[in-house]
NUGU-539652 format. One record per residue (C-alpha): x, y, z; residue number from 0. Coordinates in Angstrom, 1 decimal. Layout:
% residues N
      x      y      z   i
      X      Y      Z NUM
...
END
This chain:
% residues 465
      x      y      z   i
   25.2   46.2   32.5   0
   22.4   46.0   35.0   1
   19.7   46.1   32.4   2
   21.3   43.0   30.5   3
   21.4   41.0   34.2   4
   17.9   42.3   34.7   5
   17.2   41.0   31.2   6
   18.8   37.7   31.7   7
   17.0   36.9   34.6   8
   13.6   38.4   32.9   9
   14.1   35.1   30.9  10
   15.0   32.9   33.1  11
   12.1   33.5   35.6  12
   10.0   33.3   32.0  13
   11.3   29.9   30.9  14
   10.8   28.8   34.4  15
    7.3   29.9   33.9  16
    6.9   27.9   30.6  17
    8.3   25.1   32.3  18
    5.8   24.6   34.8  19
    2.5   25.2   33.2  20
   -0.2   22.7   34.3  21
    0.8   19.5   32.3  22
    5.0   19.6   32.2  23
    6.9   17.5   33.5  24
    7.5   19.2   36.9  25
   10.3   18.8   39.7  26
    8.1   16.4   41.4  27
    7.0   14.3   38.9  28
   10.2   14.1   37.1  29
   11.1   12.8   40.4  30
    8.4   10.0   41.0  31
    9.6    8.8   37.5  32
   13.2    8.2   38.4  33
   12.5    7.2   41.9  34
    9.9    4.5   40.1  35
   12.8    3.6   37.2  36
   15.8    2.6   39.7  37
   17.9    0.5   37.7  38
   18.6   -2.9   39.4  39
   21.5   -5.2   39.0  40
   19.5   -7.5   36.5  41
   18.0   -4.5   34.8  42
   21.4   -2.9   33.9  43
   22.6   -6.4   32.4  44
   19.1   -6.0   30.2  45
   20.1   -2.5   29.1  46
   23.3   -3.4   28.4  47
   21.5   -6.5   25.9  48
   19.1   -3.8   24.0  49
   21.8   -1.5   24.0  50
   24.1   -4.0   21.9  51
   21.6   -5.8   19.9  52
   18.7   -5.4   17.7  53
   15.2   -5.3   19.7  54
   13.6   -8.5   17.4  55
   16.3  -10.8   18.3  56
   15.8  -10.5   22.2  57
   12.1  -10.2   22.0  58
   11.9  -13.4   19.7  59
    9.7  -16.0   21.3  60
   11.8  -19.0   20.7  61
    9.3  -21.4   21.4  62
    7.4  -20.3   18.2  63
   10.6  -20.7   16.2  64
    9.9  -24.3   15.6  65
   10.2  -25.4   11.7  66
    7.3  -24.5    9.7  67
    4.8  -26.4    8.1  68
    4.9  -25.4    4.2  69
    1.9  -27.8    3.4  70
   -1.2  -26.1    2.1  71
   -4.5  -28.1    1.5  72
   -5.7  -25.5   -1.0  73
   -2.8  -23.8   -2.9  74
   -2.8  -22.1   -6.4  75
   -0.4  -23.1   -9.4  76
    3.0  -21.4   -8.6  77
    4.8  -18.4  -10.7  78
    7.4  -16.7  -11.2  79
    8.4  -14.2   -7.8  80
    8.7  -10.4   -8.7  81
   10.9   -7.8   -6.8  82
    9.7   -4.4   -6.6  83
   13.0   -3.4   -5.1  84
   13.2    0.2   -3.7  85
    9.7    1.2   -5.2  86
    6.4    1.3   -3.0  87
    4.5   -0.5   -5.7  88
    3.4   -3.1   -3.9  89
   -0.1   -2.5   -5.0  90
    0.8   -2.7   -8.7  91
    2.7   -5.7   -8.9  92
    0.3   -7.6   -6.6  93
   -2.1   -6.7   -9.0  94
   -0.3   -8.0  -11.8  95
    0.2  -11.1  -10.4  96
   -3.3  -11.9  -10.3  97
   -4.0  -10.7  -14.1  98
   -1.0  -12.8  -15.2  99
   -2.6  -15.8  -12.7 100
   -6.2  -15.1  -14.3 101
   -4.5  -15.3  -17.9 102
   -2.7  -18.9  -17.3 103
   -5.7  -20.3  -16.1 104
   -7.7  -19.2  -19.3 105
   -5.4  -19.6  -21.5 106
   -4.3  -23.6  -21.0 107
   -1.1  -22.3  -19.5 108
    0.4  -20.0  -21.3 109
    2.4  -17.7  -19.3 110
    3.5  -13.5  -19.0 111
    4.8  -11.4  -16.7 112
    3.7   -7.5  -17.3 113
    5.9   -4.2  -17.1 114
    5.5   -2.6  -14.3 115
    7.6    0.3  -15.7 116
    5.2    0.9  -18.7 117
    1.9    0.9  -16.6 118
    4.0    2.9  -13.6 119
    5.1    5.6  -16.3 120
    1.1    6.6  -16.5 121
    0.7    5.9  -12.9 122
    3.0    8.8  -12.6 123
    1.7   11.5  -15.1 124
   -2.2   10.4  -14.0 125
   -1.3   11.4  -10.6 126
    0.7   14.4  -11.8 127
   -2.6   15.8  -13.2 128
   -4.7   14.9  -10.4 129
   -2.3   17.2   -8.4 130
   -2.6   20.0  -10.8 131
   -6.0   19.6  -11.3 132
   -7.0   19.5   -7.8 133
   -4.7   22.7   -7.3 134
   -7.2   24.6   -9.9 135
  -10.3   23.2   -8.5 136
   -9.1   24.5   -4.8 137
   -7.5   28.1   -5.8 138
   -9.6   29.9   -4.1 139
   -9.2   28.3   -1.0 140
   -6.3   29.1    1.8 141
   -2.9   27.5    1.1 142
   -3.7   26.2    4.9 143
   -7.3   24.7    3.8 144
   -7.4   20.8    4.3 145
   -7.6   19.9    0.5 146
   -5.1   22.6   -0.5 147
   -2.5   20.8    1.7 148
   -4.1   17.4    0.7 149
   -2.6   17.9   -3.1 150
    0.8   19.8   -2.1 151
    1.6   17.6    0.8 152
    1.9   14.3   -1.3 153
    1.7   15.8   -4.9 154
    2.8   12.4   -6.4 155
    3.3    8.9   -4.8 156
    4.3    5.4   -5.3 157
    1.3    3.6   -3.5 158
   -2.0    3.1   -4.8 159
   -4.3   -0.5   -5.0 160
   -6.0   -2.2   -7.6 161
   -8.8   -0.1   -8.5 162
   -4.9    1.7  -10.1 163
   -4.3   -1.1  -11.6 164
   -7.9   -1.3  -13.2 165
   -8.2    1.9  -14.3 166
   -4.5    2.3  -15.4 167
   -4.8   -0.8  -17.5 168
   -8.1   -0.6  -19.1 169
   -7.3    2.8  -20.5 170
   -3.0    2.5  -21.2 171
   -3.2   -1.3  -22.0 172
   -0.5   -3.5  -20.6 173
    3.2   -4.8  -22.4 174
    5.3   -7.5  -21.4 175
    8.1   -7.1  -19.3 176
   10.7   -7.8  -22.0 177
    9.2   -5.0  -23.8 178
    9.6   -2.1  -21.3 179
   12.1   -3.5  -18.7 180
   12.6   -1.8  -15.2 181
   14.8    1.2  -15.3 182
   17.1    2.0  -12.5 183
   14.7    5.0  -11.1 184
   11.5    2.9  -11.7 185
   13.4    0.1   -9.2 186
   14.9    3.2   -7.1 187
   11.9    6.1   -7.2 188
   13.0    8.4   -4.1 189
   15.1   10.7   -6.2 190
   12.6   11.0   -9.1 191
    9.7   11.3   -7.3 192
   11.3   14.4   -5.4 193
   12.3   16.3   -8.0 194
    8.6   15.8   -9.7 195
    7.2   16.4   -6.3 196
    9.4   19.7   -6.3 197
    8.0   20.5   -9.9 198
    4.5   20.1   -9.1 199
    4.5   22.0   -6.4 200
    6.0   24.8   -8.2 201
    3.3   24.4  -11.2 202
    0.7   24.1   -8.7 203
    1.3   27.6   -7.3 204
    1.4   29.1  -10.9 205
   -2.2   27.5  -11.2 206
   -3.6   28.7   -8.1 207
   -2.3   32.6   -9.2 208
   -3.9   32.2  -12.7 209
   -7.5   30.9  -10.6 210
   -7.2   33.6   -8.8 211
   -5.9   36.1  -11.1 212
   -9.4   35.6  -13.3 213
   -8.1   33.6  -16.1 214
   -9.9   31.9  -18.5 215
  -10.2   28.4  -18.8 216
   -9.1   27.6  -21.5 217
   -5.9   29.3  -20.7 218
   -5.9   27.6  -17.5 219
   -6.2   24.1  -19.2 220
   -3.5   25.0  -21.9 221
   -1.2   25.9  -19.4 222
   -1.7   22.7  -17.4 223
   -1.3   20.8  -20.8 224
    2.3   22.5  -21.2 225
    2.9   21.5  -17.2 226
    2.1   17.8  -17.5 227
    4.6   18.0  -21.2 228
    6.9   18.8  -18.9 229
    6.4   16.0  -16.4 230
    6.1   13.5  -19.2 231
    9.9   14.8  -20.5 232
   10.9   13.8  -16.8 233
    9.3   10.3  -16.9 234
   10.7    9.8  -20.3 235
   14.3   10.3  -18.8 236
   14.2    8.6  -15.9 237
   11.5    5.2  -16.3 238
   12.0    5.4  -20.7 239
    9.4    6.3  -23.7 240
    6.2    4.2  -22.9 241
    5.8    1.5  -25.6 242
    3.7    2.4  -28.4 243
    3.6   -1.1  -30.8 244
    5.6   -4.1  -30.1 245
    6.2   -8.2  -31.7 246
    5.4  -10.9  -28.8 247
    5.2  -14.4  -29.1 248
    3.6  -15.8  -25.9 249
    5.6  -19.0  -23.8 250
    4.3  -21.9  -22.0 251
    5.2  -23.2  -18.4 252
    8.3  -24.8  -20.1 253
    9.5  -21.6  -21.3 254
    8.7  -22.8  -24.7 255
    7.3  -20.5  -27.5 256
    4.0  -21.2  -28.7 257
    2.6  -20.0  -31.9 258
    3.5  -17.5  -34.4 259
    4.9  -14.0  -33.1 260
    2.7  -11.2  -33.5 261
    2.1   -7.5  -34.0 262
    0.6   -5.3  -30.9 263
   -0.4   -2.3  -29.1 264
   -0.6   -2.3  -25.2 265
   -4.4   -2.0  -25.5 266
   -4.5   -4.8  -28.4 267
   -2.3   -6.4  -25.9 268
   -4.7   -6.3  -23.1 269
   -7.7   -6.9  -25.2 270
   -5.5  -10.6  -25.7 271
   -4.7  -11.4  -21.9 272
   -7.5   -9.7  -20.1 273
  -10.6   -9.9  -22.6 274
  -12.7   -7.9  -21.0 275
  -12.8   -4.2  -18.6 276
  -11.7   -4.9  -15.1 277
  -14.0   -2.5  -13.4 278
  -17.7   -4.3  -12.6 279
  -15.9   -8.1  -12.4 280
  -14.9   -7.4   -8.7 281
  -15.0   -5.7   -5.2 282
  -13.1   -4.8   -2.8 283
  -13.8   -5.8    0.8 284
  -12.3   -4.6    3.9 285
  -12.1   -5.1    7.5 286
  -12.3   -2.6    9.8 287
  -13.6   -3.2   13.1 288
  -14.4    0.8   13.8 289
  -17.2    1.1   11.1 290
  -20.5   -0.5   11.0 291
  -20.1   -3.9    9.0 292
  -22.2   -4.7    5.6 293
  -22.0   -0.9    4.9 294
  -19.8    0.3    1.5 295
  -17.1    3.6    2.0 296
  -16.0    5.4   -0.9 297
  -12.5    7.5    0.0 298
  -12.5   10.7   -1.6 299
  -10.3   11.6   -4.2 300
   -8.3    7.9   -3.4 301
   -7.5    7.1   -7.3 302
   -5.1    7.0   -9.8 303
   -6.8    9.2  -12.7 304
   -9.0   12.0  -13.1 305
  -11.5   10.0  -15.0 306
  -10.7    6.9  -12.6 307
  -12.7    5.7  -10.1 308
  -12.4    6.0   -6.4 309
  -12.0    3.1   -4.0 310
  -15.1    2.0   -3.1 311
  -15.3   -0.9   -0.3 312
  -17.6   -3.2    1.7 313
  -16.9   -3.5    5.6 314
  -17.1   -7.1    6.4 315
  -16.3   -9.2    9.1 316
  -13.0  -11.4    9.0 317
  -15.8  -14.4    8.9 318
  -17.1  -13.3    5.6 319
  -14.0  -12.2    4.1 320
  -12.2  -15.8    4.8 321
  -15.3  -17.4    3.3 322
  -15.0  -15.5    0.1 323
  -11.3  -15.8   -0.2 324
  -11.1  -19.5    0.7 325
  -14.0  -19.9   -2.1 326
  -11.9  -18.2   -4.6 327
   -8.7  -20.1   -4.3 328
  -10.5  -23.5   -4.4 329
  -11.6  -22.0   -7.9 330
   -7.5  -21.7   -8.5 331
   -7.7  -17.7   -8.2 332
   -4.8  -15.4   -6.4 333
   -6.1  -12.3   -4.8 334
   -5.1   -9.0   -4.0 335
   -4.7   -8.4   -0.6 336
   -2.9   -5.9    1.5 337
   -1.7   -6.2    5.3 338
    0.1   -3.9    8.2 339
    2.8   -6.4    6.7 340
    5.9   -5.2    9.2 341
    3.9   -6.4   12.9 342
    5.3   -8.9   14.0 343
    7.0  -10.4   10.9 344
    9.9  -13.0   11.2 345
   11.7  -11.8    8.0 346
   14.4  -14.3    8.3 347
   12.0  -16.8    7.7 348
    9.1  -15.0    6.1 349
    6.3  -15.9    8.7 350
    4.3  -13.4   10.0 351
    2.4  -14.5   13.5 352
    0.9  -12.6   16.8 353
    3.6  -14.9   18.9 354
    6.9  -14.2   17.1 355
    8.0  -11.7   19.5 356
    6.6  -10.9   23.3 357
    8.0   -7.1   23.2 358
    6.0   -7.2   27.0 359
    8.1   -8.9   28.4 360
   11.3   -7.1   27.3 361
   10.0   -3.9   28.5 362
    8.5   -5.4   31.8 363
    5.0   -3.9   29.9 364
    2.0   -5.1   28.0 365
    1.0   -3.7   24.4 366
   -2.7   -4.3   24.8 367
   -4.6   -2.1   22.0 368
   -7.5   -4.1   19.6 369
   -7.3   -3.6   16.0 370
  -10.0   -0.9   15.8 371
   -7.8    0.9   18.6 372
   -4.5    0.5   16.3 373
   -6.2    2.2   13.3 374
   -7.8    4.8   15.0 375
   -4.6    6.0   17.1 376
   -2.4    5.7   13.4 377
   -0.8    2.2   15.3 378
   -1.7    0.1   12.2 379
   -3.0    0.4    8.8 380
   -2.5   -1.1    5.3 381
    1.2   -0.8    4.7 382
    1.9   -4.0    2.1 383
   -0.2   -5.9   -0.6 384
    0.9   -8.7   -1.5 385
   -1.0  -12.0   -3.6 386
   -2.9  -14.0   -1.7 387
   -2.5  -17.8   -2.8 388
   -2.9  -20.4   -0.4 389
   -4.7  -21.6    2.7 390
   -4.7  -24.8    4.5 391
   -8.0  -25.8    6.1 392
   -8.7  -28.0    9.3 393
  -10.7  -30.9    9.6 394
  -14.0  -28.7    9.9 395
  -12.8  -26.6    7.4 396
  -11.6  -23.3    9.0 397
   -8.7  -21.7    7.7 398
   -5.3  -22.5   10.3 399
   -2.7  -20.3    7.9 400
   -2.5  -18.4    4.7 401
    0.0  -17.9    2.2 402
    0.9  -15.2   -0.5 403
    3.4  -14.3   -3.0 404
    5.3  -11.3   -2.0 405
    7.2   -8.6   -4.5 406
   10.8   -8.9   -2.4 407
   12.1  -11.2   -4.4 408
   12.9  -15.1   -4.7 409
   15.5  -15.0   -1.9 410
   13.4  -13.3    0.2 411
   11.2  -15.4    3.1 412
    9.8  -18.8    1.7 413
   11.1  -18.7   -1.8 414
    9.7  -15.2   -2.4 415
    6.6  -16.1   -0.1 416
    5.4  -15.5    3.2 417
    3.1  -17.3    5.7 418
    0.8  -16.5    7.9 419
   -1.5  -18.0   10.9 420
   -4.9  -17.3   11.0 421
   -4.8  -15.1   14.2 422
   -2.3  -12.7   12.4 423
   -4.8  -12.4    9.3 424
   -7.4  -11.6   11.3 425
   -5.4   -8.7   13.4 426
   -3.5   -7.5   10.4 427
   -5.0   -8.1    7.1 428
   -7.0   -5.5    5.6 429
   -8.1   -5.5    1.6 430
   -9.1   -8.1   -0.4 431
  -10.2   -7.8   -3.6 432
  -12.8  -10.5   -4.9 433
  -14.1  -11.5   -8.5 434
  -17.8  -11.1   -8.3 435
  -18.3  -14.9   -9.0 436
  -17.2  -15.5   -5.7 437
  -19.1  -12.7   -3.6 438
  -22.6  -14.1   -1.9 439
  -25.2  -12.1   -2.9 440
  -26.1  -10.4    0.5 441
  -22.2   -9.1    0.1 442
  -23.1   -8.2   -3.5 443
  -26.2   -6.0   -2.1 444
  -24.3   -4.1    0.6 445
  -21.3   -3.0   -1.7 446
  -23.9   -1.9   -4.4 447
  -25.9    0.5   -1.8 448
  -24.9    4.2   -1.7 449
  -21.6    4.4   -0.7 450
  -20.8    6.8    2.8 451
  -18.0    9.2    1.6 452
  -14.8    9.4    4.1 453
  -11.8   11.2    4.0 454
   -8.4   10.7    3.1 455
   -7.3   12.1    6.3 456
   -8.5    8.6    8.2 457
   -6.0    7.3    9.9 458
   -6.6    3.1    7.6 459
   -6.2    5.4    4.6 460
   -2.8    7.2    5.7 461
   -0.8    4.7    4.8 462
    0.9    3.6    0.9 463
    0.5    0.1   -0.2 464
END
């Protein structure tokens, strides 16, 4: 009995130890904190709002909820609003938005809208063997290595941005939605991509013992080939068999069928409503204030395929980018963009500005941090790409507020859209993707320079769009 009291209060004086290390929270501080925190009459009718209601609605600045003003001096021809619904592709249906833009202006306004199920289905087994690929070409590393965890943490995702789309569509092709419609798992991808996650993981370890085992390649390759069978089985069941030929007539703006109906494969498809490969007609720009500016980043092993390409980027200031976007929608072109899309949004009314809500005041605090602060302490990064298609310009022809087609649907915000000021855009937009025709040539010289290499650890790069 006395050597289980002597035990007991072994542990105790231990924990008590633990406890007051240099750096706790000790007896005295804890008490400066609550002797600082004395609740007042009028704070504990505050607590008792929060407590009850939802942060937004007392933090809303009421003064900025004036109605909004929809007009746009420059604005691109309207389409059809798309809802991703519980998917993070984002980044794929922006990008199809602009290809089906780019084709109505070519094309004296004949309209599509593309499957995002048939071009997500290879998404999904691209990424698959980038996983198991990446798991070979690190077996002889640690499971605790960096790039070991890198591929087993996140072995298959939703996100990705256009350089996917590119990539994905110049070597798949593209179908029309009524052709390959949404399944219920490509609107609802949490329980798929779990279960593939689970299976890639488990084929990934079988990979890594062969490597290391002293197998031959070729055995190693066939073995991966019977892996990624299996994945494809999965994505048959749960987004369907990927198109293989199809009959299409295309529509105009009326919804009237034009011309004769006729015989095609995605890539014949795509040779009829893109013309031409996507990679070399654009950049992509970003802004972010922690890197030196006029200088092109490459992020390592940030693509869709194998045999894709990585996302390569100029670092510009907001000045340039606004130029080269306000340029390209004067030329009638929607852009792929991508924000921090949740700061300061009113979703009720689908206006996004840096006054919706003073959370300082609430809280009796300030939240003072720049932009290149938010990135670097994982506060903010690209969460959201959406189309950019509209700006409204002042008399001396600066941009005042912005406004893109979003992927939540036509119920959602402005009719599917959302607005922006200018002083959010600057804080919070990130990517923008630009056709070359539009890109001044000293931009045009920076993003073709060697690129610097970073990693997909940054904290701007952390984050699915």
């Amino acid at each position: 009995m006395k050597n289980v009291v002597l035990f007991a209060a072994l542990c105790v004086a231990t924990t008590a130890a633990a406890q007051t290390k240099t750096g706790g929270i000790s007896t005295k501080m804890l008490n400066e904190i609550q002797s600082e925190n004395s609740l007042k009459a009028t704070d504990r009718a505050l607590v008792n709002a929060i407590a009850g209601n939802a942060i937004d609605d007392l933090a809303k600045n009421h003064q900025n909820a004036k109605a909004l003003d929809t007009h746009f001096s420059i604005e691109t021809k309207k389409q059809s609003i798309t809802d991703q619904k519980s998917s993070g592709r984002c980044w794929m249906f922006s990008g199809m938005n602009v290809l089906r833009s780019d084709f109505n202006l070519r094309s004296d306004s004949l309209t599509v809208e593309f499957s995002q199920a048939y071009l997500f289905f290879w998404d999904q087994l691209e990424k698959a063997n980038l996983m198991l690929q990446g798991c070979i070409e690190t077996a002889k590393k640690p499971m605790d290595d960096v790039r070991v965890q890198f591929f087993f943490n996140h072995p298959i995702g939703d996100g990705g941005t256009f350089c996917g789309v590119a990539d994905l569509a110049e070597k798949y092709g593209l179908v029309p939605t009524e052709v390959m419609p949404e399944s219920f798992s490509s609107d609802n991808t949490t329980k798929a991509r779990a279960l593939i996650s689970s299976k890639l993981r488990e084929f990934g370890l079988q990979l890594r013992d062969m490597v290391q085992k002293g197998q031959k390649p070729a055995a190693i390759e066939k073995a991966k080939t019977g892996m990624l069978s299996q994945i494809y089985r999965m994505l048959q069941f749960v987004i369907g068999d990927p198109v293989k030929s199809f009959t299409y007539a295309f529509k105009n703006e009326k919804g009237e069928t034009v011309g004769e109906a006729k015989e095609y494969t995605p890539l014949s498809f795509y040779q009829e409503v893109v013309g031409q490969k996507l990679n070399g007609t654009f950049i992509m720009v970003m802004n972010d204030p922690r890197r030196e500016y006029y200088k092109t980043y490459e992020v390592e092993l940030d693509r869709h395929t194998q045999d894709g390409h990585n996302w390569k980027y100029v670092n510009l200031p907001m000045d340039d980018i606004e130029e080269m976007a306000i340029s390209a929608l004067k030329g009638g072109h929607k852009l792929y963009s991508s924000y921090d899309v949740a700061k300061m949004l009113d979703r009720k009314r689908g206006y996004a500005d840096t006054e919706n809500f003073d959370y300082g005041s609430l809280f009796g605090t300030s939240f003072s941090m720049d932009k290149a602060q938010r990135i670097s302490t994982f506060d903010s990064g690209s969460t959201h790409a959406m189309t950019l298609t509209a700006v409204d310009l002042d008399k001396n022809g600066k941009a005042t507020k912005w406004k893109v087609e979003n992927s939540w649907g036509a119920t959602w915000g402005q009719q599917g859209c959302l607005i922006m000021t200018d002083r959010w855009f600057r804080e919070y937009m990130f990517r923008l993707v630009v056709p070359n025709e539009f890109v001044p040539e000293k931009v045009m010289k920076a993003y073709n320079t060697k690129p610097v290499m970073v990693m997909p650890e940054d904290p701007l790069f952390q984050y699915d769009e």
